[in-house]
KEMARTOR-695997 format. One record per residue (C-alpha): y, x, z. Coordinates in nm, 2 decimals. Each point is the difference from the previous one (the first is absolute). Example, Ala and Ser with C-alpha at 12.3 -4.5 7.8 and 13.67 -1.06 7.14 Angstrom:
R      yy      xx      zz
R   -0.45    1.23    0.78
R    0.34    0.14   -0.07
***
This chain:
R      yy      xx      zz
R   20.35    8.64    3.73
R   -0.22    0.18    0.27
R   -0.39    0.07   -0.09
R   -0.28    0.00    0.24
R   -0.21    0.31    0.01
R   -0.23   -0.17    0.27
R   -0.36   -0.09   -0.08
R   -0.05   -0.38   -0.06
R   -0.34   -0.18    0.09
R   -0.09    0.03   -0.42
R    0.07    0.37    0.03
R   -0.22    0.07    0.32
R   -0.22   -0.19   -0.11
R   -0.06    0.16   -0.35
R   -0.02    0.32    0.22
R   -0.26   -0.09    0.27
R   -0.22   -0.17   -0.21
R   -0.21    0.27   -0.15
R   -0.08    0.16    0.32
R   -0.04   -0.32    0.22
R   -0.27   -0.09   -0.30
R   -0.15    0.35    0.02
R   -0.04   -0.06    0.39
R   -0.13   -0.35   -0.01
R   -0.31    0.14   -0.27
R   -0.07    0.25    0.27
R   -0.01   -0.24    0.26
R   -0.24   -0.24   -0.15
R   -0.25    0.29   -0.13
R   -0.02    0.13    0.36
R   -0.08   -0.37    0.12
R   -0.25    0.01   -0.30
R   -0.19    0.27    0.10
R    0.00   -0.08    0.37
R   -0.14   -0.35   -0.07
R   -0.26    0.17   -0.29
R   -0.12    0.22    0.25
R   -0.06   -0.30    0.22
R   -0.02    0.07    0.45
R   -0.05    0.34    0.07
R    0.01    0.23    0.27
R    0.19    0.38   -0.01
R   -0.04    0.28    0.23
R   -0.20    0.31    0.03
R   -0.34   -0.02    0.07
R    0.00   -0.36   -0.06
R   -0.38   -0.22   -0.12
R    0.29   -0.21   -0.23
R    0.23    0.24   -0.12
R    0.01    0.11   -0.35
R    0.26    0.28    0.06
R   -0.10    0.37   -0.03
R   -0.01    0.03    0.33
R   -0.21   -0.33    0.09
R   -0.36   -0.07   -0.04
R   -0.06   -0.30   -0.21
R   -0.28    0.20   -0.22
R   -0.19    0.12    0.33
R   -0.02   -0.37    0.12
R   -0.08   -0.16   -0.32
R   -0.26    0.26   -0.09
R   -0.16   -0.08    0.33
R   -0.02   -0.37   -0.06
R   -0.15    0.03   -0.26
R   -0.27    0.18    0.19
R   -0.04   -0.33    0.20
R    0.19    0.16    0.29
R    0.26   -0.24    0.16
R    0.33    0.14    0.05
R    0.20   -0.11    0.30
R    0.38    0.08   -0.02
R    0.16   -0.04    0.33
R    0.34    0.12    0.17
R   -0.01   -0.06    0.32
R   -0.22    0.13    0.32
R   -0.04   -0.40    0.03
R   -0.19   -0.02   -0.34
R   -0.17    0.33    0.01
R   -0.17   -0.11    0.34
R    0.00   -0.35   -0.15
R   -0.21    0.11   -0.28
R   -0.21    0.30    0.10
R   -0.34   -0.10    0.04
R   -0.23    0.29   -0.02
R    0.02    0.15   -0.40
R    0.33    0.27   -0.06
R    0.34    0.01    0.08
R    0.28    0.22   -0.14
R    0.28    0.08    0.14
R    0.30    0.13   -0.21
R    0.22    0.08    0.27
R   -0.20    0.06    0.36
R    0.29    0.14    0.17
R    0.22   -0.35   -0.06
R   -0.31   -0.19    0.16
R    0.19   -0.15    0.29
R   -0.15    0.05    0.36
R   -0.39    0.10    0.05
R   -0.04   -0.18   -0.32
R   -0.21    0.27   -0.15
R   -0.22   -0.01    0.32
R   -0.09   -0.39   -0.07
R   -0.03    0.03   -0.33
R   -0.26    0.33    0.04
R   -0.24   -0.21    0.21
R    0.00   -0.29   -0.24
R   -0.10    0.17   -0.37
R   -0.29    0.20   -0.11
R    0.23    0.24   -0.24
R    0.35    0.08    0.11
R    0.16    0.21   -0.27
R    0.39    0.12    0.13
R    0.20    0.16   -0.25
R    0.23    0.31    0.08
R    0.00   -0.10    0.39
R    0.22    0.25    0.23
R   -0.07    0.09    0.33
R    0.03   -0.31    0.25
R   -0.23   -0.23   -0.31
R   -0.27    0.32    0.03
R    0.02   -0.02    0.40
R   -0.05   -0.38    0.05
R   -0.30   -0.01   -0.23
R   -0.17    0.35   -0.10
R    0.18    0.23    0.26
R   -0.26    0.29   -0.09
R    0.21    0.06   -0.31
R    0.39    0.10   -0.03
R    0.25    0.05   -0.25
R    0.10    0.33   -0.09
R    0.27   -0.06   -0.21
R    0.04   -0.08   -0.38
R   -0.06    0.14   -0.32
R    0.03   -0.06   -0.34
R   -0.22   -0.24   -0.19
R   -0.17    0.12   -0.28
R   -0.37    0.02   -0.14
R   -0.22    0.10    0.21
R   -0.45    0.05    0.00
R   -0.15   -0.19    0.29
R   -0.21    0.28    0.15
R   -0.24   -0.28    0.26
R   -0.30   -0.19   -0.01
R    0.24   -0.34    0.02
R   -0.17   -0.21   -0.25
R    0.31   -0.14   -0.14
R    0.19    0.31    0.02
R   -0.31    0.17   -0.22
R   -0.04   -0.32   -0.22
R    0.36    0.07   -0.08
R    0.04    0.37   -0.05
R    0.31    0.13   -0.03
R    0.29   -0.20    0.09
R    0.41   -0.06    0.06
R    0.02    0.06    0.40
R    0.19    0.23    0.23
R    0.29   -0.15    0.21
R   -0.09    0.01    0.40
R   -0.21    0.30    0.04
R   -0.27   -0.02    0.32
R   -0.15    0.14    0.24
R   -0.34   -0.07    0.19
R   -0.22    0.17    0.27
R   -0.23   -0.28   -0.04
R   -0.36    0.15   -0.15
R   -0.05   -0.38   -0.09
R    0.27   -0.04   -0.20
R    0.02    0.08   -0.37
R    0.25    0.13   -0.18
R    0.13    0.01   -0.38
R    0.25    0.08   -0.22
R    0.07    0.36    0.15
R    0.37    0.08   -0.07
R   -0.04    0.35    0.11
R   -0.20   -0.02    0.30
R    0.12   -0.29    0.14
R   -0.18   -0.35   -0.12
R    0.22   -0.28   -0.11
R   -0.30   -0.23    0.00
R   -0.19   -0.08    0.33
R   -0.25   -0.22    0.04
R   -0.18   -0.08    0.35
R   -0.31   -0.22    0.07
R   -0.13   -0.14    0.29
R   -0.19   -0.30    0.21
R    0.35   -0.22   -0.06
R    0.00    0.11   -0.38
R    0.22    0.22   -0.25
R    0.36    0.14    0.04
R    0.13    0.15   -0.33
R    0.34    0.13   -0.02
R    0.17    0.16   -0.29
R    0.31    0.17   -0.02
R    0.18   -0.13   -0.27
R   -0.08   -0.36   -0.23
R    0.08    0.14   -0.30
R   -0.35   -0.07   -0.12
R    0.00   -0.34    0.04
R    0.36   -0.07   -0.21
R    0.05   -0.14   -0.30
R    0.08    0.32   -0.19
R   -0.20    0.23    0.14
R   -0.34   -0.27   -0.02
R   -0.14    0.15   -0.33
R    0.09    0.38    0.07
R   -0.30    0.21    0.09
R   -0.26   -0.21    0.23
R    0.21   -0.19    0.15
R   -0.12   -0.29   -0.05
R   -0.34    0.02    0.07
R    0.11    0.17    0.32
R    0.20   -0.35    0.04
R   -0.27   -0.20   -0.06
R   -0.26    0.17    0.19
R    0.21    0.01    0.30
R    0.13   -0.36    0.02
R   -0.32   -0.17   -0.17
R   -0.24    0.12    0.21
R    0.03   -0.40    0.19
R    0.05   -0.26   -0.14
R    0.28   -0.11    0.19
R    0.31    0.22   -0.02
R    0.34   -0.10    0.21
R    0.26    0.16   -0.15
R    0.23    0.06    0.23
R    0.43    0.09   -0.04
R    0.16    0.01    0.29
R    0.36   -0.16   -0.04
R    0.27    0.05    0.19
R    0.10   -0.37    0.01
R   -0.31   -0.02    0.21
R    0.10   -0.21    0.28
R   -0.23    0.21    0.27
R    0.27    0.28   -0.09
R    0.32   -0.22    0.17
R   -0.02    0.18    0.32
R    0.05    0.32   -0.13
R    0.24   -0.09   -0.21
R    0.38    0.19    0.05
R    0.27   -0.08   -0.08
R    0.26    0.18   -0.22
R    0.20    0.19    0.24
R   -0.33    0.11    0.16
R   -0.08    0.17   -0.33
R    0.29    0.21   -0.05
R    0.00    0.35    0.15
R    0.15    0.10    0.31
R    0.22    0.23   -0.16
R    0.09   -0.24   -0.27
R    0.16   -0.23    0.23
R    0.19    0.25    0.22
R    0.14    0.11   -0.33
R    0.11   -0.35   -0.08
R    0.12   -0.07    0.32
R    0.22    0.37    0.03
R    0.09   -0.12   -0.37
R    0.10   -0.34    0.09
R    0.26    0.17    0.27
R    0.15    0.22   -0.23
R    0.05   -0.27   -0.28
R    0.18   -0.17    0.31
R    0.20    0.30    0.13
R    0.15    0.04   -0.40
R    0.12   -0.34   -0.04
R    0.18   -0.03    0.28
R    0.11    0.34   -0.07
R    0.15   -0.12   -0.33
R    0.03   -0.35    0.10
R    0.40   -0.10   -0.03
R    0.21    0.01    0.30
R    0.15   -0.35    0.06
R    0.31    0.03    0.21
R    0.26   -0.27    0.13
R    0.12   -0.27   -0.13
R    0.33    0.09   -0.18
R    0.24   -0.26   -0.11
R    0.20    0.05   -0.34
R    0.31   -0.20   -0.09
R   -0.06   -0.19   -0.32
R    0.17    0.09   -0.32
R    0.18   -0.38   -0.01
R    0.02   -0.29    0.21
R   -0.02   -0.32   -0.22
R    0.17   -0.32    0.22
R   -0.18   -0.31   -0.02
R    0.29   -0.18   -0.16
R   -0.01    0.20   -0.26
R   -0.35   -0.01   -0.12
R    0.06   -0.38    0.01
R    0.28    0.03   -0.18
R   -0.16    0.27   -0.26
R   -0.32   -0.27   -0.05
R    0.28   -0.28   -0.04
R    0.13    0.13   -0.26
R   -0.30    0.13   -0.16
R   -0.13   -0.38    0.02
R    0.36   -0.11   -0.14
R   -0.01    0.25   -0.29
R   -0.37   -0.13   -0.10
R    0.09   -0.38    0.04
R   -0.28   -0.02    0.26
R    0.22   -0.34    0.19
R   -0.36   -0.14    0.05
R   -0.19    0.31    0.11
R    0.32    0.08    0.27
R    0.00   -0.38    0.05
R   -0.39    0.04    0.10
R    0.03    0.30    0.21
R    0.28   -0.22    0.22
R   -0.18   -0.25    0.04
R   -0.30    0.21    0.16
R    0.22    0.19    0.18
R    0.13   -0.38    0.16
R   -0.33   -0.11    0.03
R   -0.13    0.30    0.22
R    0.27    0.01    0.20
R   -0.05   -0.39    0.06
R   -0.36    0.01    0.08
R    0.07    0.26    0.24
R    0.23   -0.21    0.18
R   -0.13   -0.35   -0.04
R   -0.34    0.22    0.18
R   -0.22   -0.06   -0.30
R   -0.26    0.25   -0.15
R    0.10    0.21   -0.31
R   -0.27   -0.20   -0.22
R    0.12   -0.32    0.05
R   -0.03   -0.25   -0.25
R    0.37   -0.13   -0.19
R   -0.04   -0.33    0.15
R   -0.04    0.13    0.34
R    0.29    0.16   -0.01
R    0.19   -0.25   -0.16
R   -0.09   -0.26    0.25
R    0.09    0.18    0.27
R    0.36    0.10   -0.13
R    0.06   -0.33   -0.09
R   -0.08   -0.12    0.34
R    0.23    0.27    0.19
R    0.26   -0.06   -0.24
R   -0.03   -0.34   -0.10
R    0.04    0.04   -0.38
R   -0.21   -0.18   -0.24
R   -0.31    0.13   -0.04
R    0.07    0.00   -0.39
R    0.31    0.18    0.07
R   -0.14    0.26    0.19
R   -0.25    0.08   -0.25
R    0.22    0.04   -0.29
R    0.16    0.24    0.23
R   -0.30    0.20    0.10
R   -0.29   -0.06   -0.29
R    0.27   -0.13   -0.28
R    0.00    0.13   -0.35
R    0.21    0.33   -0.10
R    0.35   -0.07   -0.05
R    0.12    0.05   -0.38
R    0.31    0.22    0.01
R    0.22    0.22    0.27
R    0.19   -0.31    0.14
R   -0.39   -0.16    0.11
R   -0.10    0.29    0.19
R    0.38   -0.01    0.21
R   -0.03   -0.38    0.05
R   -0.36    0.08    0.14
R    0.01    0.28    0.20
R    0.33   -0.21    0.15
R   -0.28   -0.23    0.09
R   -0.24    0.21    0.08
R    0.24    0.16    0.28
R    0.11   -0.38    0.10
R   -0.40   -0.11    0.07
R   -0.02    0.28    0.23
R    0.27    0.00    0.17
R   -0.09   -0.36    0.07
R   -0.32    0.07    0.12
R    0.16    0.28    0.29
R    0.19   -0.31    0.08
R   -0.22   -0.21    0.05
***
């Protein structure tokens, strides 16, 4: 009596079923709380998100102020749906093109947050950045009227610089302003150097956000713009992966590659000639037939040898009467009855017959077995 140690269905089952039941209720409270919190956008600095990092309270806190809020992604939108009022731009440096150029002659307010050098030199290239700094709370220290309407707020980031006498600067950290705002006949350029204001997180900290407000409500209209980099105007300078890897990175996979080659076919095994080794035994051909014979005999397999006769007759037949190897039984038997001129019937109980019944009917048929064929070489 042998027992199985192996896991039936019952057994997995019992086992899997706790955790596949712990997995499924996790499954369907995430889908809960995706569909509870209804469509919604993510991402930093976004009008829709409700992450830390977006700016879902700024937006809604201007709405309610009667401003309209336009979210956009694209340079399309943006110069789509700038019509005089404000624009913000998270992210002026991924602003594909002279984007920022277009877009500057359209608005009244352009506000870009933490822009680097080439933003600064397409649209305000009196002022460059000097590097970065920490963000922290800093005193406004101008005559900006939403800067002193706000006090004290979270800024640093980009620090500027400015020989501009027009321009006005805020938010010292050090000496070097990270909040620059320039007026003139084509309107007002505002550039911070960090957004952390206008988040989520950092909205109710100090006066950020009246400094928010003030500086996106002052039109009604305010295009909100995000720059993506699925933006479609971004395709042609789009690279591929093998453009982005180092230099050095792929000489090092390359000289890597070599080596990897060089030790496998240093270890690879050496295939020599052909060499030909007697075998152990030679087994004749009569003797497996007699060896199965007798296996057949010992068994009482007369119908099963009687069978295996018979096929053996019948291939050798087809072959020589030139018919295919799946030819039908009456086929064949026509056509040997023809050659030979035996009864159809005959000929059949021959080939197709039933299994002879004892020793004595498998002689007396493969005596006729032989005779059929050697009719049919006659013939």
């Amino acid at each position: 009596m042998t027992t199985s140690v192996s896991p039936d269905l019952r057994r997995i089952w019992r086992g899997v079923r706790v955790p596949l039941a712990l997995l499924l209720l996790i499954v369907l409270v995430a889908l809960a709380l995706v569909l509870s919190r209804g469509d919604q956008t993510s991402g930093e600095l976004e009008p829709g998100s409700y992450e830390p990092n977006g700016s879902h309270a700024l937006s809604h806190l201007l709405q309610e102020e009667g401003v309209d809020v336009h979210p956009v992604h694209t340079i399309a939108e943006a110069l789509a749906q700038v019509d005089g009022g404000t624009l913000v731009i998270t992210s002026p440096d991924q602003v594909p093109g002279n984007g920022l150029v277009d877009l500057r002659r359209r608005v009244a307010h352009l506000v870009l947050l933490a822009p680097g050098p080439e933003a600064l030199s397409q649209v305000l290239p009196t002022v460059r950045a000097i590097g970065s700094g920490d963000v922290a709370t800093l005193d406004p220290g101008c005559t900006v009227g939403a800067a002193v309407g706000a006090g004290s707020a979270t800024l640093g980031g980009t620090r500027f610089r400015t020989d501009d006498p027009e321009a006005r600067q805020c938010y010292r950290d050090g000496s070097a302003p990270t909040f620059v705002q320039v007026a003139d006949r084509s309107g007002t350029v505002t550039v911070l150097g960090t957004g952390a204001p206008l988040t989520n997180d950092r909205l109710a900290e100090e006066g950020n956000a009246a400094l928010g407000m003030r500086l996106l409500g002052d039109h009604q209209r305010l295009v909100w713009y995000v720059p993506s980099p699925t933006d479609p105007a971004l395709g042609g300078g789009q690279k591929s992966f093998y453009d982005l890897i180092p230099p050095g990175w792929r000489y090092g996979a390359f000289t890597a590659g070599i080596a990897v080659v060089l030790l496998a076919l240093w270890r690879a095994r050496r295939l020599g000639a052909v060499v030909s080794e007697p075998l152990p035994i030679v087994v004749r051909a009569a003797e497996t037939a007699e060896g199965r014979a007798r296996l057949y005999r010992r068994g009482g397999a007369a119908g099963h040898a009687a069978e295996t006769l018979r096929e053996a007759a019948r291939a050798r037949l087809r072959t020589r009467l030139g018919l295919p190897r799946d030819a039908e039984a009456a086929a064949v038997v026509e056509t040997v009855s023809a050659r030979t001129g035996r009864n159809p019937a005959e000929v059949g109980g021959v080939l197709y017959g039933p299994p002879p019944a004892d020793e004595a009917g498998l002689v007396r048929l493969a005596d006729e077995l032989d005779s059929v064929e050697r009719e049919v070489e006659r013939s």
